[in-house]
N, C-alpha and C positions, 0 to 999 in steps of 0.2 A: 310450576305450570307445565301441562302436558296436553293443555288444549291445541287442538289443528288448527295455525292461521289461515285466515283470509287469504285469497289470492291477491287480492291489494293489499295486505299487508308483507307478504314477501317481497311482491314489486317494491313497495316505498324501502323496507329493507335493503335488497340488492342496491338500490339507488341513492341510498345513504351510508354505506357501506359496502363500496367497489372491492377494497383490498380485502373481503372476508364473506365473498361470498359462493365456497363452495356448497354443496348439499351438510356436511361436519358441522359447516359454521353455524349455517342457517338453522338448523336441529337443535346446535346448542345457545344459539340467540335467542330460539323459544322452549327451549328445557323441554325439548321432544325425546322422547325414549319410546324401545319397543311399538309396539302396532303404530303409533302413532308417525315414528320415523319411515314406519313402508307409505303408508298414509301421505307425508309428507315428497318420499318418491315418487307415488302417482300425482301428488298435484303439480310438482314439477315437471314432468313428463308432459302432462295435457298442459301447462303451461307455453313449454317448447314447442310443442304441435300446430299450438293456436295462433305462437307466432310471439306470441309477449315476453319469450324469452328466450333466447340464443346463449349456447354451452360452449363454450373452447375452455381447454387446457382445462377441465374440473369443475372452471366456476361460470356461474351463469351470469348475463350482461343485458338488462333490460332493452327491450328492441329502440332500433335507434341511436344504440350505443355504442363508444366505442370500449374497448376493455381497457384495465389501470395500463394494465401492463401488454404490449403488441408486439409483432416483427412488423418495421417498416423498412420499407424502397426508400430510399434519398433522392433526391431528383435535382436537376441539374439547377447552379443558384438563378435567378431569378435576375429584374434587373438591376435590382437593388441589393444585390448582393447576398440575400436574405436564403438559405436552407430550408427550401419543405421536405417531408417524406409524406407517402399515400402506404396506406395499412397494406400487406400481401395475405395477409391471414381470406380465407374464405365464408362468408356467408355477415361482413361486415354491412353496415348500412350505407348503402351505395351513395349517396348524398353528403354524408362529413365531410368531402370536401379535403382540402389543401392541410398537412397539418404542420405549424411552425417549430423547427429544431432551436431550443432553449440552449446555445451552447455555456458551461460554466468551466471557468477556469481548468486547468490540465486534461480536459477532453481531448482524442487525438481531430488530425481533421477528418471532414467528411468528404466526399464526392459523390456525383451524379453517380446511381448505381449502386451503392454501398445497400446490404443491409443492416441492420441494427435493433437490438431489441431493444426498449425507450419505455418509459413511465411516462404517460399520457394524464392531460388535469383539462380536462373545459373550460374556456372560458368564452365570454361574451360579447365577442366581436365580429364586426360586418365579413372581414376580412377572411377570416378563417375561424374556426370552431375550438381546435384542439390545439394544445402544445406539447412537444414531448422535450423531456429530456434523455441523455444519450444513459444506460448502463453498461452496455455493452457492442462492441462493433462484431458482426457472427461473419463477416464475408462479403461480400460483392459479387452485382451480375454485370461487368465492365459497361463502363458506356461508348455505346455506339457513335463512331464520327464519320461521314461521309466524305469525300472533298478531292481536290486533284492535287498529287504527288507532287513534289517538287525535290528533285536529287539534289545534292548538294555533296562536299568529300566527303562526308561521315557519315551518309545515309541520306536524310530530307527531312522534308517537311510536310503535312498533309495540310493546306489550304480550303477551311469550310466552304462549303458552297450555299450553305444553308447564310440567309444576308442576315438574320441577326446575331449572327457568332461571329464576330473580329480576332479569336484568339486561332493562332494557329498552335501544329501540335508534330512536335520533333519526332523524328524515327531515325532508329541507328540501324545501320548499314543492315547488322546480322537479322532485322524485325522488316525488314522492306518486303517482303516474297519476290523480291528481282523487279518490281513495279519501276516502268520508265519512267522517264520526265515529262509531267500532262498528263498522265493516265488518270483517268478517273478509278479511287481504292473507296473502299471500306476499312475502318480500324476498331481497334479494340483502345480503352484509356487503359494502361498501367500506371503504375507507382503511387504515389504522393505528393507531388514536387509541389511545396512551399514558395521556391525560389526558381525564375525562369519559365521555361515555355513547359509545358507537359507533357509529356509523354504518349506516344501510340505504338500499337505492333499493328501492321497491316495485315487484313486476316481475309480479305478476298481483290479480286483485281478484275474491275467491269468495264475496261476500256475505253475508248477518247471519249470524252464528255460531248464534244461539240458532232459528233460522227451522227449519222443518218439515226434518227430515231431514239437518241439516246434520253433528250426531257422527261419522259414518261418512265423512263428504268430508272432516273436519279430520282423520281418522285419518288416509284413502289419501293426504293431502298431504304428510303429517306423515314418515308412513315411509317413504315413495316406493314407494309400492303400484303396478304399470303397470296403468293401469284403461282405455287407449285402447289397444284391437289394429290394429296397422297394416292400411293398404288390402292388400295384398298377402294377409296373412292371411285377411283376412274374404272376401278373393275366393276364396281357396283352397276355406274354408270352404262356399262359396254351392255353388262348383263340382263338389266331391265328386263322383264317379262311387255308383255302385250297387256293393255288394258282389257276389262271385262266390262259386260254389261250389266253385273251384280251392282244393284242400289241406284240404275243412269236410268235418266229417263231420253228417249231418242228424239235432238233436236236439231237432226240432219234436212230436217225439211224448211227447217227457218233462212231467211237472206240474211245469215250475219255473214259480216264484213268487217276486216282489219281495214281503220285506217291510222297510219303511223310517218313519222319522216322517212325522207328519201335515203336515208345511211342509214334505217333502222337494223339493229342486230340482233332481236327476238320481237315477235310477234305472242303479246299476253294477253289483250285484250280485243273483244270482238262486239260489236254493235248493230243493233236493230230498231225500227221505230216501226209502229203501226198506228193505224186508226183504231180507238178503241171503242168497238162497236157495243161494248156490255153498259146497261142503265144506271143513269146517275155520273156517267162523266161527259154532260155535252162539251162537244170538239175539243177532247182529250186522246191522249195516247198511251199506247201500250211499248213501255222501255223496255228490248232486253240488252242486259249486257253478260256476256261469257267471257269466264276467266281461264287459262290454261289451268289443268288441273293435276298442278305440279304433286300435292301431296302425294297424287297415286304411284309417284317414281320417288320420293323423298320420303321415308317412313321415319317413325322416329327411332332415335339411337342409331342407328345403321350411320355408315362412316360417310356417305353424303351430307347428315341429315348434321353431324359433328361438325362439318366443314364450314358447311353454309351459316351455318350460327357461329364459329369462327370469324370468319367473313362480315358478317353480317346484311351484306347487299354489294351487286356486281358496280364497280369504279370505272368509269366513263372519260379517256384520256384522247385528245383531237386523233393520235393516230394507232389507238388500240384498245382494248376494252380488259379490264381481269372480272370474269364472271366471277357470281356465287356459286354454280352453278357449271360443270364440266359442259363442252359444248354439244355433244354426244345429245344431253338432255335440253341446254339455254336454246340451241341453234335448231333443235331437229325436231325432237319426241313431246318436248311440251311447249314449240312453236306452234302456234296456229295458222299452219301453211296454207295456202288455198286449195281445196277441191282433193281436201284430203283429211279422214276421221282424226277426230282429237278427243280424247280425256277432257271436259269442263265443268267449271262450279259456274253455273249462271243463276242470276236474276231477274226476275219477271216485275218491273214495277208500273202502276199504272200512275200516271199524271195526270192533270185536270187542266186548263187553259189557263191557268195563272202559275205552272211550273211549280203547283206542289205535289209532292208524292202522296199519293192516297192510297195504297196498299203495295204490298210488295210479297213474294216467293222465291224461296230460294231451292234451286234443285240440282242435282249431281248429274249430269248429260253424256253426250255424246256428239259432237258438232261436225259440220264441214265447212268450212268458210268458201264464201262467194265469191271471194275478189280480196287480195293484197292490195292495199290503193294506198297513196302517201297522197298529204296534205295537199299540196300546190294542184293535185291533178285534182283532187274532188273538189276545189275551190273553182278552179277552172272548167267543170263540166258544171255546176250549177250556174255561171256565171253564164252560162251557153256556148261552151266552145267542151263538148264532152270528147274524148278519146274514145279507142274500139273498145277499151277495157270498161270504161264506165258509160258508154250508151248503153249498155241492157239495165245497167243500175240505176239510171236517172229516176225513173219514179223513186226509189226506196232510199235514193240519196234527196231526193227533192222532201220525203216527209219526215228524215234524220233535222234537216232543214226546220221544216217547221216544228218537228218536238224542241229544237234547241231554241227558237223562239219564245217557246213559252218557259223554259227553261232561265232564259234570258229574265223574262218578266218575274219570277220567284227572284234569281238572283237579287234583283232590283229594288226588292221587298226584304230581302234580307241583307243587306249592303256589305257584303264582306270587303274586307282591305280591297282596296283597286289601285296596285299599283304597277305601274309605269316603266318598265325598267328594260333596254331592249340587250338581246343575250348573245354577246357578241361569235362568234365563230372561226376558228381559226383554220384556213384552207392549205395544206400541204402537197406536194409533190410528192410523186415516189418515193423519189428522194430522204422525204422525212422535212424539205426546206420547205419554210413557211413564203407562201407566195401571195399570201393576201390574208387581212382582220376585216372580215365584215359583219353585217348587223343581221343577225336572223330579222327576215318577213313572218309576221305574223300574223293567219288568217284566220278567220271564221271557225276552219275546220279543226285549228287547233283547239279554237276554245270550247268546239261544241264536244270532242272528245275528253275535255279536263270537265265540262260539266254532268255529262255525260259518268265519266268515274267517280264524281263528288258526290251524285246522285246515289250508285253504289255503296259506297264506303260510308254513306250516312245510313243505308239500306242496314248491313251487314253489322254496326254497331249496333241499330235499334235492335235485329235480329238477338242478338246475342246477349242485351240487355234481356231481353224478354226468355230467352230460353236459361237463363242465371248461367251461364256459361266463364268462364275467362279467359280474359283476352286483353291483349295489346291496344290500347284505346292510343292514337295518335293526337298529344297534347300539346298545347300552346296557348301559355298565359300570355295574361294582357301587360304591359310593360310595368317597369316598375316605374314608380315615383321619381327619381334620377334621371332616368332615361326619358321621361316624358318631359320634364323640366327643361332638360339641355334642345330636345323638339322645340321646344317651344321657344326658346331663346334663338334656334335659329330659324321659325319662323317669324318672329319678331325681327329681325335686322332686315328678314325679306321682305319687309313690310306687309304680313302677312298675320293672320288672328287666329287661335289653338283654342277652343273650348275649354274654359279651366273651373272649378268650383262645382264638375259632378262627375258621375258613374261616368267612364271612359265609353266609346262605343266607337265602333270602326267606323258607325255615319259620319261621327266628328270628324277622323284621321280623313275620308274621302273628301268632304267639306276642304280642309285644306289643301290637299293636291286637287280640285277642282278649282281654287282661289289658285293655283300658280301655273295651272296647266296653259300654254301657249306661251307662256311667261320667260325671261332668262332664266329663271330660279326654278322651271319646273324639274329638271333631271336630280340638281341640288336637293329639293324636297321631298323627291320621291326616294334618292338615295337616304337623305336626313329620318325619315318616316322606315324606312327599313332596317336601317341602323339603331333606331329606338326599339325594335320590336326583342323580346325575346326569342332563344333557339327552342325550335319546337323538339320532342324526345317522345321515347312508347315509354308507357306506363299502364299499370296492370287498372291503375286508380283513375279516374275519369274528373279531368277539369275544365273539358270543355276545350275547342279551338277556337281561339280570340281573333284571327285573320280570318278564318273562313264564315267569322258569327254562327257558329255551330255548338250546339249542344251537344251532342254524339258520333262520334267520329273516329275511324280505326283505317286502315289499309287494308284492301282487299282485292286491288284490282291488278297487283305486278310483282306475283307470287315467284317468277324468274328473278327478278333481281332484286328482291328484298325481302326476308327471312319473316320478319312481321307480318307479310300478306301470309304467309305461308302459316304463324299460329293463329291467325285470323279463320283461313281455311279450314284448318285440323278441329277447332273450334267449331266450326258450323255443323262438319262431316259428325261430330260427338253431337253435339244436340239435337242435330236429326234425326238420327241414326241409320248416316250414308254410308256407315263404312266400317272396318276394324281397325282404319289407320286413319284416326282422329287425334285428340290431345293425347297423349299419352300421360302415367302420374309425376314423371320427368317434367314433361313440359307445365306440369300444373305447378307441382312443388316451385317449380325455377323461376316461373316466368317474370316476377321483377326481375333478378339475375339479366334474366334473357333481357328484357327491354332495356338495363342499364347496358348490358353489354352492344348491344346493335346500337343501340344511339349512340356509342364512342367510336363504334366502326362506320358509323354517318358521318359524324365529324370531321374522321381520319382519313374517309374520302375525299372530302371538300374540302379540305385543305391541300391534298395531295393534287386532285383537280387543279387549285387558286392557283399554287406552285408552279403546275406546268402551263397556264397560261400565263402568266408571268416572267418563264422563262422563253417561253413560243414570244410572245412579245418583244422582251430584249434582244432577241435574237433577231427578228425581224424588222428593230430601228437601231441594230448597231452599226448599219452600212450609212446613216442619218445623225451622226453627230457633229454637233456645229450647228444643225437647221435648228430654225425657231419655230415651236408653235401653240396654237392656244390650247387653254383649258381654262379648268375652274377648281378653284381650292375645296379639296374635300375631307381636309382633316389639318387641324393644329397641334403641335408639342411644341412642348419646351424647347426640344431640341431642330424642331423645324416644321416645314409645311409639306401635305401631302397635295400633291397633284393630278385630276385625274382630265387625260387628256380627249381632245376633242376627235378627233383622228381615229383613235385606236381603243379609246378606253382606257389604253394602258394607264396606270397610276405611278408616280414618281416622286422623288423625294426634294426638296430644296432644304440644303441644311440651311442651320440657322447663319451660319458665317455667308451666307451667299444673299440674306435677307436685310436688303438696305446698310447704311453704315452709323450705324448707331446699336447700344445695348436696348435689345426688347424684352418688357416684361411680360413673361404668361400669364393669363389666369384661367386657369382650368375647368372654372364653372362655365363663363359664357365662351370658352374656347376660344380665346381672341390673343396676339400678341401686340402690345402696347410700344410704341417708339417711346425711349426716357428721354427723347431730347425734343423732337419735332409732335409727339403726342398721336403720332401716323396709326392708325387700329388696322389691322389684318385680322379676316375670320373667312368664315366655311362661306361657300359659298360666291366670293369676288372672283372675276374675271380672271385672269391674267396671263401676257404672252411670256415662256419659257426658251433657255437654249437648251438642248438635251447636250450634258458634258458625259454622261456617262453611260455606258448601256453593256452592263457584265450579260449574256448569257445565260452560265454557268450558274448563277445565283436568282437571275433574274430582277437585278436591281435598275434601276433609274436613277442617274443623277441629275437635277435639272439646276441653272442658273436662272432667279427671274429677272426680267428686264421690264414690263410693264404691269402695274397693277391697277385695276379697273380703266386701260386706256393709258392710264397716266406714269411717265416719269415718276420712278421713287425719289422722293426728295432725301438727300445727302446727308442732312442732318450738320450739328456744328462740328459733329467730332467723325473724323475717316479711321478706317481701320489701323489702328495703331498709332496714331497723330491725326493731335487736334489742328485745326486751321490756323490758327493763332501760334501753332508750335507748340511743345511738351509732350507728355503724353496725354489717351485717352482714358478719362477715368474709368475704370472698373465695370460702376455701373451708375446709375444716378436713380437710386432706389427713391428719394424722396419724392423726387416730382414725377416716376412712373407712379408710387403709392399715392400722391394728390390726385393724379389724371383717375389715375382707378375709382378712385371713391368718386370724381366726379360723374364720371361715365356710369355708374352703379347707380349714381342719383337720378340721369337720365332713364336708366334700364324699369328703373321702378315709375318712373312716373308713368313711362309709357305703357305700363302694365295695368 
C-alpha cells in the first residue's frame, strides 16, 4: 500500500495508537514510501496549522490530548490524601484538568513540587480525566510555604498562616537566615521526610505579620501575585511617545464625563447620552462610551505588553492596589483625567425607548473629559442638591438619567441574573488598622455606568463577530445539573419553589429571589443562587453569558486593568484598520493560551482579595472574643458549619465537636447534618446566635461556638460528650437510626417535590 491517507484516517490512527505515533510510524502504518512519505510530511504539517494536531518530542497528539508519555508538576496532596500532577510541557490542552498519580509498589515518594516524567492512560471519570503513573522522578521546583517563624534551640518552626494547612515545617538553626521569633518568612520544602514534621529552609524574611499594612504583602506572597515590573517595562513605560492623530477621529468637542467611586485609582471609561435627533428612533438616544486607549502605549511583544499578560489584570486590596499596568501609564497617560487630551477607542451606539441597541460605530478618537465626578455626587445633583462641579452638567447628567431608563426597560426584557448581594468595605487608618466593615451604598449611578458598559461590550462582540475578527469572548455557562439540584433543595427547606422539568433561564433564578426577597431567607438565596452559578473565563470560542442572558459578549470597556479588554481593543484596531498595533500573529496564534492564562490570574486575584478580607476581618473582631452574635448558616461539612455573620459579613467556622452533644450524620446531597439520637436536622440557611472563641489574624480564621439554633436551645441529646447520662461511655456513633431518620427525611424530600 502506498496510497496517501485521509486526514481522518491519521487522526483515528494517532488516536489509537498513542505510543507510535511519530511521522516513521505513521509511514510505516500505511507502507508510505518515497514521494508519497514528502506527501505525508505536508499533510502533517497543514494538520498541525489547523490545529488538529500538536507535535512534542517527534510524535504527534490529536488536539485535546494529552501525550502517553508527559513532564508533570506534583502538586500538593489534596484532602484526601490523594497526589495530582498538571502537565508543564507547553501548548497542552488547557481544560485536562487535575491528573491522578497511580502510585505502584517500590515508587519513591512524591511532594508538592516535584517534577516527574509519567505514562499517562484516560480514563472516564467526573473527577479527573487522566492518570499517570510514575517512570521516572527528573527534579523538583521546591514548595513554597509562607507562615511565622517560631525559634526554638535548634532553629524553629515555620507556622502556615494559610488556615487549611495544620502541618507545621521544622528548620535547623543553620537554614533560618537569623529570622526572629514572629517574623513573618517565606520557605523553601527540602528533603523527603516520611517520618516527623518536614522540613524548610527560609529563603526570604517579610517582617511582623500583624505590623501596619502587612494583610495584603502576606496575600501577594501567598498567591504569587507579580507586584515588581521588570526594568525594561518601566523604561518602556517612562518612555512612551505622545499619541498621534493618525486613524483618530476628534472628539474633544463631546461632554463625556468619568463617573467612577470616590477611591477610584484609574479613570477607563468615559460617557455621554444625547437625544437622537436622526429618523426612525422616536424618544431614543444617542450612547457614547470612550475607552482609554491603552493599546496605543501597549504594543504587542514589547516587555509591557509580556508583563501585563503575566498579570493578567490589576489586584484590588482595601489598602493598595498591584496594577497591570506601571503607574506612569494606569495613573496618568491612559487615565482619562479631566480637561485634558486622551488617546480613545469609543463607541457611538444608538438606542430606541425600550433600551435596545439599533446601530452602533466604533472609532479610534481623541477626547477630553468634562468633569471626574464619583457616584454619591452625581446621585445627589440629580436628586437636586447639585455641587459647583456638576451644576454645568445637570442637563447631560439629567439625559445620562433618562438613557438609563430605557436602558432599564431592555434590561427588564432580557431579565439577566438580579442578584442581591451588598459588597462589604473594609475602612482603614493610616495606620493600616481596620476601623470599621461597612456595607457599600449602592446608587442609581452605579448601575447606570455597569449598563452603560454592558451596552458596550455587547457592541464590541457583535462588532467583531461581524468583521471575523478573534477575540476573547467573556463566557459563562449555565450551572450544571448538581449544582442546580442542591439550589433547589435549598430553596425547598425555604419553603420556596425552582422551576424544574425545562430549559434553565435566568427569569426562573429571579422568580426565586423575588419569592424570598424581604424574606429571612432572602441573603441565604441570593447567596445559594450565586454559589450554583458557574465561574465565568475568556475564551477564544463563544458560549454565550448565562447571568447576563447574553448572546455575545467580550470586555472592552477596562483595557487598564484587564489584559482581555486590551485583545478586545487590538482586535477592533485590526478589523478597521485603525492602526499598525492591532492583533498581532502572536496574539492570534496564542489566544486560547492567552484566555486560559488571564482567567487563572482572575482567579488568583479573588482569592488573594477573599484572603485579605478575611484576615482585615479577624483582625478587626479579635478585640470581640467572648461576645455573642447572630448569623445564618451558610454552608455544611462533615466536619462542621459555616457561619456567615450578620454584623460584618465575616464568615466562621463551628466545628463539629462544638455542634450539640450527640454524633451527627452528614449527607452531602441535601447538605444537612442529622442528630443520631434526638433526629435534630441542621442546614444552610437557619438562624443562629454564635460565641466568637477564636479570631487568628494571621490566617484569617474564625472560631465560633453555637449556642442558639433558630431561637432555640440545642437539645442535649441522651448521650454528652464522652458519657452517656445513665453512665458508660458514648457510643461511637449510632449509624442505624441516623440511616432510618435519613431515609425517612428523603421520603419527605420527595414528596414535597
Amino acid at each position: 500500500m502506498n496510497q496517501v491517507p485521509s486526514k481522518e484516517q491519521i487522526r483515528q490512527w494517532i488516536s489509537d495508537n498513542p505510543g507510535l505515533s511519530s511521522k516513521r510510524d505513521i509511514a510505516k502504518a500505511f507502507g508510505m514510501k518515497g514521494d508519497a512519505r514528502n506527501e505525508l510530511k505536508r499533510l502533517l504539517r497543514e494538520m498541525e496549522s489547523e490545529g488538529d494536531l500538536s507535535k512534542r518530542a517527534r510524535r504527534f497528539v490529536p488536539k485535546g490530548e494529552l501525550p502517553p508519555i508527559a513532564l508533570l508538576k506534583v502538586l500538593p496532596p489534596d484532602a484526601a490524601g490523594d497526589l495530582f500532577a498538571e502537565v508543564m510541557e507547553e501548548g497542552v490542552d488547557p481544560d485536562a484538568g487535575p491528573i491522578l498519580i497511580i502510585a505502584k509498589k517500590g515508587d519513591p515518594a512524591l511532594a508538592g513540587g516535584d517534577r516527574i516524567l509519567a505514562r499517562l492512560s484516560k480514563v472516564d471519570l467526573d473527577e479527573y480525566v487522566y492518570e499517570a503513573r510514575l517512570i521516572r522522578r527528573i527534579g523538583s521546583n521546591p514548595l513554597k510555604v509562607l507562615g511565622v517563624f517560631r525559634k526554638g534551640s535548634e532553629g524553629g518552626r515555620i507556622v502556615p498562616i494559610d488556615k487549611g494547612q495544620d502541618k507545621e515545617w521544622r528548620v535547623r538553626s543553620d537554614e533560618d537566615m537569623g529570622a526572629k521569633d514572629g517574623e513573618l518568612v517565606e520557605g523553601e520544602a527540602i528533603g523527603n521526610r516520611r517520618i516527623g514534621l518536614p522540613q524548610a529552609k527560609i529563603v526570604a524574611r517579610l517582617g511582623d505579620p500583624t505590623g501596619p499594612r502587612a494583610v495584603s504583602l502576606i496575600a501577594i506572597h501567598q498567591h504569587g501575585i507579580p507586584d515588581q515590573f521588570p526594568d525594561k517595562a518601566i523604561a518602556e513605560a517612562d518612555q512612551a511617545p505622545p499619541f498621534t492623530m493618525a486613524h483618530r477621529e476628534d472628539l474633544r468637542g463631546l461632554d463625556l464625563m468619568t463617573i467612577d467611586p470616590a477611591d477610584a485609582r484609574d479613570r477607563d471609561d468615559a460617557v455621554l447620552a444625547m437625544t437622537d435627533d436622526e429618523p426612525g428612533n422616536p424618544e431614543g438616544f444617542v450612547l457614547w462610551v470612550a475607552i482609554a486607549d491603552v493599546a496605543n502605549y501597549v504594543t504587542p511583544g514589547s516587555a509591557l505588553d509580556r508583563e501585563a499578560r503575566r498579570r493578567g489584570n490589576s489586584t484590588y486590596f482595601p489598602d493598595r492596589v498591584v496594577p497591570m499596568l506601571p503607574d506612569v501609564l494606569s495613573g496618568d497617560l491612559c487615565s482619562l483625567h479631566e480637561h485634558v487630551d486622551r488617546p480613545c477607542m469609543a463607541v457611538r451606539m444608538r438606542v430606541n425607548s425600550s433600551g435596545q441597541k439599533i446601530s452602533h460605530r466604533f472609532t479610534r478618537g481623541v477626547m477630553r473629559s468634562k468633569a471626574s465626578l464619583e457616584y454619591g455626587q452625581v446621585q445627589r445633583a440629580v436628586e437636586g442638591a447639585p455641587d459647583a462641579a456638576t451644576e454645568a452638567l445637570l442637563p447631560q447628567l439629567q439625559l445620562l438619567y433618562q438613557c438609563y431608563g430605557a436602558l432599564k426597560r431592555g434590561r427588564a426584557i432580557r431579565q439577566p441574573l438580579d442578584l442581591d448581594l451588598p459588597e462589604r468595605q473594609i475602612v482603614l487608618s493610616e495606620e493600616g488598622k481596620v476601623l470599621s466593615v461597612d456595607f457599600k451604598t449602592r446608587f442609581d449611578a452605579h448601575k447606570l455606568i455597569e449598563e452603560c458598559m454592558v451596552m458596550a461590550n455587547v457592541a464590541a462582540a457583535e462588532e467583531l463577530h461581524r468583521l471575523k475578527q478573534p477575540l476573547l469572548y467573556r463566557v459563562h455557562e449555565e450551572p450544571s445539573p448538581d449544582k442546580l439540584e442542591a439550589l433547589r433543595e435549598v430553596a425547598i427547606s425555604s419553603g420556596f419553589t425552582l422551576a424544574k422539568g425545562q430549559v434553565l433561564k435566568t427569569a426562573h433564578l429571579n422568580q426565586l429571589l423575588k419569592q424570598a426577597e424581604g424574606s429571612e431567607f432572602d441573603e441565604l438565596i441570593n447567596i445559594s443562587t450565586l454559589r450554583s452559578m458557574t465561574q465565568a473565563y475568556y475564551n477564544p470560542e463563544n458560549f454565550g453569558h448565562f447571568g447576563l442572558a447574553l448572546k455575545d459578549y467580550a470586555h472592552f470597556t477596562s483595557p487598564i486593568r484587564r489584559y482581555s479588554d486590551l485583545i478586545v481593543h487590538r482586535a477592533l484596531i485590526r478589523g478597521l484598520g485603525l492602526g499598525k498595533d492591532g492583533l498581532s500573529d502572536f496574539d492570534i496564534e496564542n489566544i486560547a493560551e492567552t484566555g486560559k492564562l488571564i482567567s487563572d490570574a482572575e482567579r488568583r486575584s479573588m482569592a488573594a482579595e477573599r484572603d485579605t478580607i478575611d484576615r482585615y476581618l479577624a483582625a478587626y473582631l479579635s478585640d470581640r472574643v467572648g461576645a455573642e452574635f447572630t448569623g445564618r448558616i451558610s454552608g455544611v461539612q462533615r466536619f462542621g458549619l459555616f457561619v456567615k455573620l450578620d454584623e460584618t459579613g465575616a464568615d466562621g467556622l463551628v466545628p463539629i465537636r462544638e455542634v450539640g452533644r450527640e454524633f451527627f450524620h452528614f449527607d452531602p446531597d441535601s447538605q444537612t447534618l442529622m442528630g443520631s439520637d434526638t433526629g435534630l436536622t441542621i442546614g444552610i440557611g437557619q438562624r443562629v446566635t454564635v460565641r466568637l472563641a477564636e479570631a487568628t489574624a494571621v490566617t484569617g480564621g474564625l472560631i465560633l461556638e453555637l449556642l442558639e439554633l433558630d431561637e432555640q436551645k440545642l437539645p442535649s441529646g441522651r448521650f454528652a460528650r464522652g458519657k452517656a447520662k445513665g453512665g458508660g461511655k458514648a457510643p461511637r456513633r449510632m449509624a442505624g437510626k441516623a440511616k432510618a431518620a435519613d431515609s425517612a427525611r428523603r421520603k419527605v424530600v420527595r414528596r414535597r417535590k
